[in-house]
N, C-alpha and C positions, 0 to 999 in steps of 0.2 A: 780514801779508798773508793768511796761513790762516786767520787768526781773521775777517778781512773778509771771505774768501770762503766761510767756510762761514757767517756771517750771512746773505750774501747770497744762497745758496741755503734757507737755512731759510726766509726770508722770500718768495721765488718756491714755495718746497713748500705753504708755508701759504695765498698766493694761489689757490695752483689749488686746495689743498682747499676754500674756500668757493667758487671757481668748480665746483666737483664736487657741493658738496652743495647748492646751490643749481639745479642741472640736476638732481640727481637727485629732488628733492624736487618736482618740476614733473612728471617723466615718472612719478611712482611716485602723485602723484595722478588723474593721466591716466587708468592704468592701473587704477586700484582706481574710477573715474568706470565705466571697460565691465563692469568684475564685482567682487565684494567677496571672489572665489575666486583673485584676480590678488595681493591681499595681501599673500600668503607670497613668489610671486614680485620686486616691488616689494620687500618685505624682505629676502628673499638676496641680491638685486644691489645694494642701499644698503651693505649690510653689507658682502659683499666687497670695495666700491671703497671704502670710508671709514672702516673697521675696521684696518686695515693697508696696506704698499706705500712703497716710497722715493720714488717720482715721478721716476724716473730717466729717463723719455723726455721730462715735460716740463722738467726741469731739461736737458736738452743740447739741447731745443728750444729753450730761452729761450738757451742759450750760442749756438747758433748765427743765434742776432737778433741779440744784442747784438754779434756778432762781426763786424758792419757799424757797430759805432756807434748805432747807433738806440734811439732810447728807446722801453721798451715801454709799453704802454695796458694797456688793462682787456680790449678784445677779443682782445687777441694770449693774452692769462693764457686766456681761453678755449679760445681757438682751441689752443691746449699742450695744453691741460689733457685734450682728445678724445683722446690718444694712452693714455692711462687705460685708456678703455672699451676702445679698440682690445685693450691688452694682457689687459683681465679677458676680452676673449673670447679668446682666444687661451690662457687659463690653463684657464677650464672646460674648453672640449676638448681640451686637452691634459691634463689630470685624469681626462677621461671616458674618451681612446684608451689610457691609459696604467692605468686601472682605479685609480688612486689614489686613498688612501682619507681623508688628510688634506692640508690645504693650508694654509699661515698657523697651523699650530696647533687647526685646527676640521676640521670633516668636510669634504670637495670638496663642491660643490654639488653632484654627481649619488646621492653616499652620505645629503647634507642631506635629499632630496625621496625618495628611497627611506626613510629614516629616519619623515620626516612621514607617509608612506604605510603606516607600520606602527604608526603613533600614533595613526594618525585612525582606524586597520581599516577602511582604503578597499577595495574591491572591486579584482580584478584583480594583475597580480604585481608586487609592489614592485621591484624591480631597472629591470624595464622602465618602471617609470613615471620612476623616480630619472633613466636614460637619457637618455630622449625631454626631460625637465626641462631638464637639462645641455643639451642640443641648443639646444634652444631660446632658453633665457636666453645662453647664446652668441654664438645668432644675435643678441640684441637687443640684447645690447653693441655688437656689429661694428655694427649700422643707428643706436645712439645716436652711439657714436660720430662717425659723419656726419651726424647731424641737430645734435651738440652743433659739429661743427667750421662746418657751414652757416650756424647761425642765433649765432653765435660774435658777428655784428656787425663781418665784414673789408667790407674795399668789394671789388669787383667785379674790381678787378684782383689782388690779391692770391688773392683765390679761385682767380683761373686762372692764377697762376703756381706755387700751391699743391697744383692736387688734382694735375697728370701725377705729382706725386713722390708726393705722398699714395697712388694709386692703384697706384705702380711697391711701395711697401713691403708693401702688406695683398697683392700677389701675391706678391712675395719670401716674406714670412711663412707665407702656404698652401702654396707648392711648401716650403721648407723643410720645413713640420710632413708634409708625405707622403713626404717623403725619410727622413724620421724614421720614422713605419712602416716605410717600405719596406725600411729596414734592417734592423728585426727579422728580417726573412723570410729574412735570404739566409745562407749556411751559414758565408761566413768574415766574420770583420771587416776591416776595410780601411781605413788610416787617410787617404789621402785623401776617401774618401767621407764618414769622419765630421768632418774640416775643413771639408766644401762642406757636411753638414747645420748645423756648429755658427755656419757664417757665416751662412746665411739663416735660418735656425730662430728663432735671435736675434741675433744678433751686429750685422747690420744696422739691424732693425728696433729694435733699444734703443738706440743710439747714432750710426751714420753717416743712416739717414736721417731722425730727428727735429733731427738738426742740419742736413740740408740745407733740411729743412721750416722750420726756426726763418730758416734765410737768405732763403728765398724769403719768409715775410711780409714780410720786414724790406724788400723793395721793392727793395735795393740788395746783390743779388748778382749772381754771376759764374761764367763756367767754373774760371774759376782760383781762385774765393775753395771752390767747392764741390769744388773736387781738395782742396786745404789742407784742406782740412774731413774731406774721405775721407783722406788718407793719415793723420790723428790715429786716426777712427773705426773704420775697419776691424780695425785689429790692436787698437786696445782693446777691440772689438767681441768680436771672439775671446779676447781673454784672457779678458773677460765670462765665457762659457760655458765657458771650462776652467774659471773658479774655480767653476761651480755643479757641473761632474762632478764635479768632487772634494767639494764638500760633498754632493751626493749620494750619495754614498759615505763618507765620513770624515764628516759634518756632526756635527753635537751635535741632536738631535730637539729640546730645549727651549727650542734658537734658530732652526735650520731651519725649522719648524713641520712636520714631515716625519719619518718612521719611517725609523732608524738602519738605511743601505743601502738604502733605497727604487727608485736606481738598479738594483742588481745584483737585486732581486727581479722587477721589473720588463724586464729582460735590455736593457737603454740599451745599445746599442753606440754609445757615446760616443771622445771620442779618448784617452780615459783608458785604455777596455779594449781597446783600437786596439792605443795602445805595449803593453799587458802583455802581449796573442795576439802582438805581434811579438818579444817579447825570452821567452816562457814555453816551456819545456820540454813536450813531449807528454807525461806523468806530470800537469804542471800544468796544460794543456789536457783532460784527461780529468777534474782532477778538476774544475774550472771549467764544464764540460760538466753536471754532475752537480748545481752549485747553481746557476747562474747563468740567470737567468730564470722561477726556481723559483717560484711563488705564492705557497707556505708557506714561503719560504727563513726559518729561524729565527735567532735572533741568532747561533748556532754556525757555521750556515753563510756569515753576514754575514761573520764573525770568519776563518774559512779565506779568503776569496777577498777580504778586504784585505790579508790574510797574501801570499797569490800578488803581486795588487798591487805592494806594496813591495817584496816579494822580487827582483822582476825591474827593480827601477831605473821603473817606469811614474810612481809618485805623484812621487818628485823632478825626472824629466824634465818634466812637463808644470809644475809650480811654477816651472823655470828658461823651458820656452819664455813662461808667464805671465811671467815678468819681463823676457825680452826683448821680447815685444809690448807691453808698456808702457812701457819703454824707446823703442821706435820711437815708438810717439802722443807719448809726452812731447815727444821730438824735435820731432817735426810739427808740437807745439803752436806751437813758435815760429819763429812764420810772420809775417813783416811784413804777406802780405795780411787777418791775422786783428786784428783790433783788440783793443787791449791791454787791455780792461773785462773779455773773456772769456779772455786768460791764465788770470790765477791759481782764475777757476772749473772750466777745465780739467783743470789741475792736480789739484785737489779732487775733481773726479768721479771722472778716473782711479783716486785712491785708494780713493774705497768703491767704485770698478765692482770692482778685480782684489784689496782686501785684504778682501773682508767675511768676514762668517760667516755668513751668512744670506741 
């Protein structure tokens, strides 16, 4: 049965990439029709969404169609497939608030267009030009995105049982990403506070509400079918985002695509560094103080303040709550109101949502 369910997600992955590169390939001629200086732009956004990415929103999109029974079409593969764009806007500015310098193993796109800006010996200051870039091709994922879920080819009711949720998650996802700044700023860490960033941030947005959106095309959902659906989502949601604090931290960089501790350089007050500030001795709070959030934090400084990490029991706690939230969704999963086509795809996602490496 794992060997059918992961066919059967390789073949919904593969779907949406030609429905992606087939949208992109229409807006990035569009684009280069107003100026032949739109190009590069046009090229960084082809490349980031079809160079890389698991398609993890539209594979628990499509779980949560099928999870009425309903057979999917060619416009529902579309209509998925927007939750893409959604997420590459959502990665550039989070690239650009975060000043990060690689993503997927290449430069972020705001480092990309700063980079081009000192190729070409453009006039003006490259940082700021890389910036404003980042901004922008951002914004133009978040508007493809809804021009790609519009013009998708749903009928008319589907559209409107689809955007309130559509519209309820791209707010979740902004108030999240400011909760997320907002935390750098404030003097302690609090592990509450980084539970409610790490559910809306992502937790939501990549798994409960592309599976309530995949129910609502399906024409034949419910209160009760979209509870079933949230009590699987949520806590996998969460495990989600534990497993990327810790590879943010512990990752391997040549699977990551990401510089070893990039977190801790960065100062993520994640729920990671939540548990360590709760169980670390003032000794270890001082020296933590000292690297953590540091710009130039060097691999030595990496290396102490994974050290503190383990030291205090934080990296094993969060591994163990990741297994009991995945424990809970498994539970969830079986659910009579959920139809038995998206079981065992369940199953399967849970495991590369909470065991990846990347």
């Amino acid at each position: 049965m794992s060997y059918q369910a992961k066919a059967t997600l390789q073949e919904i992955r593969d779907a949406v990439e030609i429905e992606l590169a087939a949208f992109l390939s229409e807006q990035s001629k569009f684009l280069v029709s107003i100026s032949s200086d739109l190009a590069p732009v046009a090229g960084a956004l082809s490349s980031f969404l079809l160079d890389s990415g698991k398609r993890l929103r539209p594979l628990f999109a499509y779980c949560g169609y099928v999870s009425t029974g309903t057979e999917v079409t060619t416009p529902i593969i579309r209509a998925i497939a927007s939750l893409e764009l959604l997420q590459a806007c959502a990665l550039i500015h989070d690239d650009l608030m975060d000043g990060s310098d690689m993503r997927r193993g290449k430069p972020s796109i705001h480092r990309h267009f700063e980079s081009l800006h000192v190729q070409d010996e453009l006039e003006g200051f490259a940082p700021a030009y890389g910036s404003a870039a980042a901004v922008l091709l951002g914004d133009l994922a978040l508007v493809w995105s809804n021009q790609m879920l519009n013009s998708a080819g749903l009928t008319s009711t589907q559209l409107h049982d689809v955007m309130p949720i559509h519209d309820e998650m791209r707010t979740e996802l902004m108030a999240g990403q400011f909760l997320d700044i907002h935390e750098q700023t404030q003097k302690t860490a609090d592990l509450n506070r980084s539970k409610t960033i790490a559910r809306y941030k992502s937790g939501k947005y990549t798994i409960e509400r592309p599976l309530h959106i995949g129910a609502a095309l399906s024409g034949a959902q419910s209160p009760e079918l979209f509870a079933a659906l949230s009590a699987y989502g949520l806590p996998l949601g969460e495990a989600f985002q534990y497993r990327d604090d810790l590879l943010g931290v512990f990752g391997d960089p040549s699977v990551t695509g990401k510089p070893a501790g990039d977190d801790l350089r960065e100062g993520k007050r994640t729920v990671l560094i939540a548990l360590t500030d709760k169980e670390s001795t003032e000794v270890m709070r001082e020296t933590s103080r000292k690297y953590f959030g540091a710009p130039d934090l060097d691999e030595h400084g990496v290396k102490i303040l994974q050290e503190i990490i383990v030291s205090t029991g934080a990296k094993e706690k969060l591994e163990s709550m990741i297994d009991e939230l995945a424990e809970q969704a498994l539970t969830a999963a079986d659910n009579e109101l959920i139809g038995e086509n998206a079981h065992p795809l369940l199953l399967e996602l849970a495991k590369i949502a909470t065991k990846r490496s990347a």
